[in-house]
VOLUMBA-758875 format. One record per residue: residue number from 1; x, y, z of N, C-alpha, C, CB in turn. Coordinates in steps of 0.05 Angstrom, whole numbers, plus 32768, in hexadecimal, padded with zeros to 4 digits. Glycine has a CB too. Layout:
! VOLUMBA-758875
+-----+------+------+------+------+------+------+------+------+------+------+------+------+
:   i :  n.u :  n.v :  n.w : ca.u : ca.v : ca.w :  c.u :  c.v :  c.w : cb.u : cb.v : cb.w :
+-----+------+------+------+------+------+------+------+------+------+------+------+------+
: NUM :    X :    Y :    Z :    X :    Y :    Z :    X :    Y :    Z :    X :    Y :    Z :
...
+-----+------+------+------+------+------+------+------+------+------+------+------+------+
//
This chain:
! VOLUMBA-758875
+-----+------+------+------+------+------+------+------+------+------+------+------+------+
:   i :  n.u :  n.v :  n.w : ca.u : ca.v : ca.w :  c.u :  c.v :  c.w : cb.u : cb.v : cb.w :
+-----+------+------+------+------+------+------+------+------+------+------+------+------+
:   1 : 8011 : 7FE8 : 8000 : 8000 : 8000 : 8000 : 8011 : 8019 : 8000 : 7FED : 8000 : 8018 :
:   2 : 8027 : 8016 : 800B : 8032 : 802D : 800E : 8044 : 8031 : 7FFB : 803B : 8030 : 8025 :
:   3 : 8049 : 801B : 7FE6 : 805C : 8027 : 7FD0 : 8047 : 8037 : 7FB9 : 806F : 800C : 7FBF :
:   4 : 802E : 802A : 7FB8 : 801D : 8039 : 7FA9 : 8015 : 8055 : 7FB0 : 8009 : 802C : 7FA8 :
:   5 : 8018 : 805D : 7FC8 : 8014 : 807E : 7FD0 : 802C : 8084 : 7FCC : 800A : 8088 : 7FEF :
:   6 : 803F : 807C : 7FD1 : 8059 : 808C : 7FC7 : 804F : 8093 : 7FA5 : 807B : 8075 : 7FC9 :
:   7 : 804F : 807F : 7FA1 : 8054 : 807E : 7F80 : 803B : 8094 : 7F7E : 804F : 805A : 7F6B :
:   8 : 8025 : 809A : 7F81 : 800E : 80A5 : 7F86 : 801F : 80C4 : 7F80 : 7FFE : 809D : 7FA5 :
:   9 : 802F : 80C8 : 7F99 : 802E : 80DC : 7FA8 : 8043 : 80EB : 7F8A : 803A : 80D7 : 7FCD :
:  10 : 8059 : 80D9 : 7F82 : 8070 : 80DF : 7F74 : 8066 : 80E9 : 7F56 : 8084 : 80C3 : 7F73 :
:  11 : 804F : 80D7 : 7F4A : 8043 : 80D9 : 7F3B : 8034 : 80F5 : 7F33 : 803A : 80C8 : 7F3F :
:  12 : 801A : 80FA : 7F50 : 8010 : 810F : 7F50 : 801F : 812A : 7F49 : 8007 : 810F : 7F65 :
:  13 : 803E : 8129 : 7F63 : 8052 : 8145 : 7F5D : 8060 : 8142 : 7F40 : 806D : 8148 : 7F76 :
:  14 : 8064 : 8130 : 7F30 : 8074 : 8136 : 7F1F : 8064 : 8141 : 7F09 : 8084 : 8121 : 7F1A :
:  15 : 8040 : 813E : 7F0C : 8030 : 8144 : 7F00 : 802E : 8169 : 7F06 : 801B : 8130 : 7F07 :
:  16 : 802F : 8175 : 7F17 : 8032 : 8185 : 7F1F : 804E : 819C : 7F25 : 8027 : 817D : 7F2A :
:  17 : 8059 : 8184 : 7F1B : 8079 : 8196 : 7F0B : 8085 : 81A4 : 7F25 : 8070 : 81B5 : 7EEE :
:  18 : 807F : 818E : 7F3D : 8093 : 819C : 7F56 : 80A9 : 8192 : 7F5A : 8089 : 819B : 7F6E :
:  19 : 80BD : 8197 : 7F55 : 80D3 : 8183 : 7F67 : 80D6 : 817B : 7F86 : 80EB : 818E : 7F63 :
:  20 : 80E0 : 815F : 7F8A : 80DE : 8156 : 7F97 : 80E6 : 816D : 7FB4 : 80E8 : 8140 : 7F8F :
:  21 : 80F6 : 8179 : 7FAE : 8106 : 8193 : 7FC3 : 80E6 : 81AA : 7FD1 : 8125 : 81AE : 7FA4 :
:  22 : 80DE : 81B7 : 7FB0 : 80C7 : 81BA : 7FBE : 80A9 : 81B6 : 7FCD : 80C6 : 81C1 : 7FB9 :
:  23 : 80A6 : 819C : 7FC1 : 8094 : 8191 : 7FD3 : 809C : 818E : 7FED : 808C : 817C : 7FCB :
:  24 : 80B0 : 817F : 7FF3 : 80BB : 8175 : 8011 : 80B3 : 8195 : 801F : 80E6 : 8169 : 8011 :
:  25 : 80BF : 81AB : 8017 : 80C2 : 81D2 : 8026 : 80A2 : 81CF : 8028 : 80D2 : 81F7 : 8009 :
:  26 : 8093 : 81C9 : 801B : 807E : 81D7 : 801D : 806A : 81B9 : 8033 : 8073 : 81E2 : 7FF8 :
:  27 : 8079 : 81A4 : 8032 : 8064 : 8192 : 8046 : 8079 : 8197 : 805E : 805D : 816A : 803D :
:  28 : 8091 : 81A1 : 8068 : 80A6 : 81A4 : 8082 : 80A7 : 818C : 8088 : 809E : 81B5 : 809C :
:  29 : 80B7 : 817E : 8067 : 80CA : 8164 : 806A : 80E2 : 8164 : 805F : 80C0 : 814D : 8060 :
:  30 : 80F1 : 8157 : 8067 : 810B : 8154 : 8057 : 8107 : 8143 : 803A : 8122 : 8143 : 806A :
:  31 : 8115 : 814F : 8029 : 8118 : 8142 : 800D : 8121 : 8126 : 8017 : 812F : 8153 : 7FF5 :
:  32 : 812F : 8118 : 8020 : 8130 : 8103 : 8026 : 811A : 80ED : 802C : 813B : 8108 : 8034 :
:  33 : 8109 : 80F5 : 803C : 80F7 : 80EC : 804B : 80D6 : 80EE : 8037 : 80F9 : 8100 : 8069 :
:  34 : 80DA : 80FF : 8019 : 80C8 : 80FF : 800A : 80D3 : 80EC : 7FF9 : 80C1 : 8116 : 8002 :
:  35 : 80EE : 80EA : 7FFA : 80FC : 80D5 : 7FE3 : 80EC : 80B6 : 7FE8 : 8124 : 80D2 : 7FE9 :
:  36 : 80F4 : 80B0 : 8006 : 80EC : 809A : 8014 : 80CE : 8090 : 8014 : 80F4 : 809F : 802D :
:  37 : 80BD : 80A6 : 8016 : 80A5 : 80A3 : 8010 : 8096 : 8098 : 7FF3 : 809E : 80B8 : 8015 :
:  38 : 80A6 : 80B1 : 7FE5 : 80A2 : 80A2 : 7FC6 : 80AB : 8087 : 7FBF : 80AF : 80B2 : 7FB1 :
:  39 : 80BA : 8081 : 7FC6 : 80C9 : 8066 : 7FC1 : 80BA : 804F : 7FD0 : 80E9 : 8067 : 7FCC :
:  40 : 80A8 : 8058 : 7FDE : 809F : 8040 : 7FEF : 80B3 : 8037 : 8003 : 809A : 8027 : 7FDE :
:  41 : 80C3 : 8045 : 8013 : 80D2 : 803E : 8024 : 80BD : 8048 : 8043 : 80F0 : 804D : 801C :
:  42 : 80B2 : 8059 : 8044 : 80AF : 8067 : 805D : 8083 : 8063 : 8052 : 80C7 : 8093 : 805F :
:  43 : 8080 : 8065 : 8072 : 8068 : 8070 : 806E : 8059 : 8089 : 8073 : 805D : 8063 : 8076 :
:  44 : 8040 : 808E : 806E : 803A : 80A9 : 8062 : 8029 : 80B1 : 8086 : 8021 : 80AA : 803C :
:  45 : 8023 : 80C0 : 808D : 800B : 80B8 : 80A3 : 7FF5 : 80D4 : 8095 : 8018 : 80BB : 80D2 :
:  46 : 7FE5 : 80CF : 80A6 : 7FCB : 80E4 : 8095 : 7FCF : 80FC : 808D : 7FB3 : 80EA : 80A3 :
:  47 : 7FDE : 8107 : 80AF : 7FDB : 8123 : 80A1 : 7FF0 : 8134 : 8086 : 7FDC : 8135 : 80BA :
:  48 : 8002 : 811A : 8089 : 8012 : 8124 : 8074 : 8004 : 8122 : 8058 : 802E : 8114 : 8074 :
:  49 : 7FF3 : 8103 : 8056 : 7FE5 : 8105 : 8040 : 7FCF : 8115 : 803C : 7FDF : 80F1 : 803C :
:  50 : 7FC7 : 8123 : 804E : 7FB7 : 8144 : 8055 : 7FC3 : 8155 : 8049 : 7FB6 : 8151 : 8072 :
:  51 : 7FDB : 8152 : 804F : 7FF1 : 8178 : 803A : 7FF2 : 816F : 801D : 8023 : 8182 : 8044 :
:  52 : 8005 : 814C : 801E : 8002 : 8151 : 8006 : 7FEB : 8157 : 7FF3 : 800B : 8141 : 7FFF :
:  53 : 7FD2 : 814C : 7FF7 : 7FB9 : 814B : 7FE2 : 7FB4 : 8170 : 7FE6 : 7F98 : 8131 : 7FEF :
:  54 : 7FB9 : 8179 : 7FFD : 7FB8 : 819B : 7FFB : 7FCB : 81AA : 7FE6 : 7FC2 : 81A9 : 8018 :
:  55 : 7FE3 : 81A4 : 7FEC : 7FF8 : 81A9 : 7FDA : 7FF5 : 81AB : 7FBD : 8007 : 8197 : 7FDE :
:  56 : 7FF5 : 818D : 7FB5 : 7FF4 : 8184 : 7F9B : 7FD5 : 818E : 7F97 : 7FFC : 8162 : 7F97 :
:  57 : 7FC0 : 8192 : 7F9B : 7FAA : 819A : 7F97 : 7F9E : 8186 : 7F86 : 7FAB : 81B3 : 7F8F :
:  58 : 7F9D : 8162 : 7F9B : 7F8C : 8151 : 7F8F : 7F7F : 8144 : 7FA5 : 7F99 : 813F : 7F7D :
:  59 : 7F6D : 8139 : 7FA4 : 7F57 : 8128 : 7FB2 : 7F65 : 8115 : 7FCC : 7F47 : 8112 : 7F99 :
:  60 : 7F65 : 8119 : 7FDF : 7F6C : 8105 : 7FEC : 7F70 : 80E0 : 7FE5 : 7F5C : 810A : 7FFC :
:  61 : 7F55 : 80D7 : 7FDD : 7F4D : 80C6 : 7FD3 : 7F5A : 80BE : 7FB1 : 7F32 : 80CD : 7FD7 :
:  62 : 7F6A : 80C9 : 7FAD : 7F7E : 80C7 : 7F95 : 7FA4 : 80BA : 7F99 : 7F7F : 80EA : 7F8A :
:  63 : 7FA2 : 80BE : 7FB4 : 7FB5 : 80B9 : 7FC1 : 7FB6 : 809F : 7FC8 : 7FB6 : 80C8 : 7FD3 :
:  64 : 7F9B : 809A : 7FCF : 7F9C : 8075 : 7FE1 : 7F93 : 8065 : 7FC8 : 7F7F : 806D : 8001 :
+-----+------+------+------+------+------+------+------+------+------+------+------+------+
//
């Protein structure tokens, strides 16, 4: 489940032409720790998947 929200998540921003540097500034994460996420290494918990779908300006429910 959680490589598919990465991939979700990686997908959505690259759709939105952010780099990975500024998404992380704008959710107050380290580029690292968004790397890890995308990759399916780390998991996501809600409210982060709260900024991102704010952020990226998509549906929560696009994510899972």
């Amino acid at each position: 489940m959680k490589n598919q929200i990465g991939f979700k998540i990686k997908n959505a921003r690259r759709k939105a032409s952010i780099s990975q540097a500024d998404l992380s500034a704008k959710l107050g994460i380290s580029s690292s720790y968004l790397n890890l996420i995308e990759s399916g290494k780390r998991n996501v918990n809600v409210d982060l998947l709260l900024k991102v779908s704010d952020v990226l300006n998509i549906e929560l429910k696009d994510l899972s």
